[in-house]
Every structure is written in structure tokens, then in C-alpha cells.
C-alpha positions as CSV (number, residue, x, y, z in Angstrom):
1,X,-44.0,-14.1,-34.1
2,X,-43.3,-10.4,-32.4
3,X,-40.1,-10.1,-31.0
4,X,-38.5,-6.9,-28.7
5,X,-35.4,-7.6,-27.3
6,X,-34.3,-5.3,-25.2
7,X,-30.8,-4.4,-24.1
8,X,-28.3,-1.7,-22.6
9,X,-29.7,-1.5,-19.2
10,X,-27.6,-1.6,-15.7
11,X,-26.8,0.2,-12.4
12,X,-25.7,3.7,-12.7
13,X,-25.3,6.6,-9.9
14,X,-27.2,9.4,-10.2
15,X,-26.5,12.0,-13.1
16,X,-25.3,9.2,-15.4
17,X,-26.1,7.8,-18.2
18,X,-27.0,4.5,-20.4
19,X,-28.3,3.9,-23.7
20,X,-31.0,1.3,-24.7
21,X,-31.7,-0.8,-27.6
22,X,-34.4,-2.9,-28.9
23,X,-34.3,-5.1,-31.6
24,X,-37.9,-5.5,-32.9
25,X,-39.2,-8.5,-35.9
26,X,-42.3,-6.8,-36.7
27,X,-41.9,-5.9,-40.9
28,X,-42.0,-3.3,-42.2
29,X,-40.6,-1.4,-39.3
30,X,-40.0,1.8,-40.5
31,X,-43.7,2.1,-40.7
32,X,-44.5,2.3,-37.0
33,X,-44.7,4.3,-34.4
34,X,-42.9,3.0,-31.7
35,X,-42.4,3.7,-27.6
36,X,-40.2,3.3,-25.1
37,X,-42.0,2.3,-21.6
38,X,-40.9,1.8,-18.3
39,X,-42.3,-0.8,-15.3
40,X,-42.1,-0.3,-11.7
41,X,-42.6,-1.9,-9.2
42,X,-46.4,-1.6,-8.2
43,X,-46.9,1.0,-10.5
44,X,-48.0,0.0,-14.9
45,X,-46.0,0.8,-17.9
46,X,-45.3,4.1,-18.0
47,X,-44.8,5.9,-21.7
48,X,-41.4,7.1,-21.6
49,X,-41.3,8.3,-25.3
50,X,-42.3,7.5,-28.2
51,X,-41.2,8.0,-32.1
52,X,-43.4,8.1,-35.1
53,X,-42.0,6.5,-38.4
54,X,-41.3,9.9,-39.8
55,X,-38.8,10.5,-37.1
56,X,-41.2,13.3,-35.3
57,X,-40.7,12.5,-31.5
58,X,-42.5,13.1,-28.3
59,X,-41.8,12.5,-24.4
60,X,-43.3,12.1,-20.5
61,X,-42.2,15.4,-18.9
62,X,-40.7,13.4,-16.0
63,X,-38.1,12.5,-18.8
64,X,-38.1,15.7,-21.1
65,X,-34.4,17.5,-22.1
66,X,-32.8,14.2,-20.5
67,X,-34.1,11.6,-22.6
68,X,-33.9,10.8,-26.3
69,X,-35.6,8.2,-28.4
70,X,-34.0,7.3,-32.0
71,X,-34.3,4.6,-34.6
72,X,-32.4,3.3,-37.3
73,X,-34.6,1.5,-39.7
74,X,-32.3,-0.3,-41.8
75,X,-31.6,-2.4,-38.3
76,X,-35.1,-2.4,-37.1
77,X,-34.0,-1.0,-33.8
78,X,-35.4,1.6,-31.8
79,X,-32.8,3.4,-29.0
80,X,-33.2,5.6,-26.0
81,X,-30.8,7.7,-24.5
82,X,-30.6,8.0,-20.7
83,X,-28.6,11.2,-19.7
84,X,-29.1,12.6,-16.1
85,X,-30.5,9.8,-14.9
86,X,-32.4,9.8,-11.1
87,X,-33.0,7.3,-8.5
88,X,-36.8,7.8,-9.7
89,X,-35.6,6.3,-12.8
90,X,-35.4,3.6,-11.7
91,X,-37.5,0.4,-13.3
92,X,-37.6,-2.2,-15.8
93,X,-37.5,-0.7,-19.4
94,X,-39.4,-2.2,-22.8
95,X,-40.1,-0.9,-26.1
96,X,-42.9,-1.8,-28.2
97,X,-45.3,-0.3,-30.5
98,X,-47.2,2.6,-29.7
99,X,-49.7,2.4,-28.9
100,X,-48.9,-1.2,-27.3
101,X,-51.2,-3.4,-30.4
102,X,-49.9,-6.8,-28.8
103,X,-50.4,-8.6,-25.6
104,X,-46.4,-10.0,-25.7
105,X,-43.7,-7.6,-24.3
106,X,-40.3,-8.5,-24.4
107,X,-38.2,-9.5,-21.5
108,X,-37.0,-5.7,-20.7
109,X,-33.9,-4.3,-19.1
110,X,-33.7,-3.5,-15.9
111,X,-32.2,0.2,-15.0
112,X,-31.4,0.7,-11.3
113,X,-30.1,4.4,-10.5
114,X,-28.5,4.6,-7.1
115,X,-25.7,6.0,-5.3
């Protein structure tokens, strides 16, 4: 069965940061392209970023120079780095492929920017 397990998320003031992880089950991993998305309230997941198996990377300009997706293939686990982080941030983050192939998402973590 697909697992993402996402992690790393919290409450932060403005202009810090966090980093994210997702553990993901699929095999082989390092095949896929896979994304980082956000949820907010009212709103749909939102494509944060998203990195192809050969490492080439691409992002939302909302999130451009501050984010930065990785992965580490050997641990199946795909990262994003949240520098600079603003109150419009804020929302429930999840990775998964990219584009999204299945209907499960993991559970998230939550990221709430505020002073």
C-alpha cells in the first residue's frame, strides 16, 4: 500500500525557518518525480515544488529563492526547506508524486507562521 508520512512541521514567526520530511513506500523511488504541496484552508493543494528523479528541480514563485526541495534516495525520502517563511505560508503541507497518480495523501504537517 502507498505510504507518505510527513514530518518537520510547527509554528514559527515570520522569517524563520523549518525543514520537512516525507517518508514515502512506493519502490523504486528514485524513479519518480515527486512534489511537495500545500493545503489551506478553503483553498486546494497548491504545488509548492517538485523534483524529478534526476535531481532537476522546479518551484511556485510564491516560494522561489526561499524554498528548497531535496531527496535522498537510498532513504526514500523527499525534504523541503522552509527559509523566510511568511504568515501566507501558512497551511497543511504533503508530498506525493507529481503529478498526484493516487487518490491517498498522507496525513501532512501542519505549518503555522505567525508572530
Amino acid at each position: 500500500q502507498v505510504q507518505f508520512v510527513e514530518s518537520g512541521g510547527g509554528s514559527v514567526q515570520p522569517g524563520g525557518s523549518l525543514k520537512l520530511s516525507c517518508a514515502v513506500s512506493l519502490r523504486p523511488f528514485s524513479i519518480l518525480a515527486m512534489g511537495w504541496y500545500r493545503l489551506a484552508p478553503g483553498k486546494q493543494h497548491d504545488l509548492v515544488a517538485h523534483i524529478l528523479s534526476k535531481g532537476s528541480t522546479d518551484y511556485a514563485d510564491s516560494v522561489k529563492g526561499r524554498f528548497t526541495i531535496s531527496r535522498d534516495n537510498a532513504k526514500n525520502t523527499v525534504y523541503l526547506q522552509m527559509n523566510s517563511l511568511k504568515p501566507e505560508d501558512t497551511a497543511v503541507y504533503y508530498c506525493h508524486t507529481r503529478p498526484p497518480v493516487f487518490t491517498l495523501w498522507g496525513p501532512g504537517t501542519q505549518v503555522i507562521v505567525s508572530s
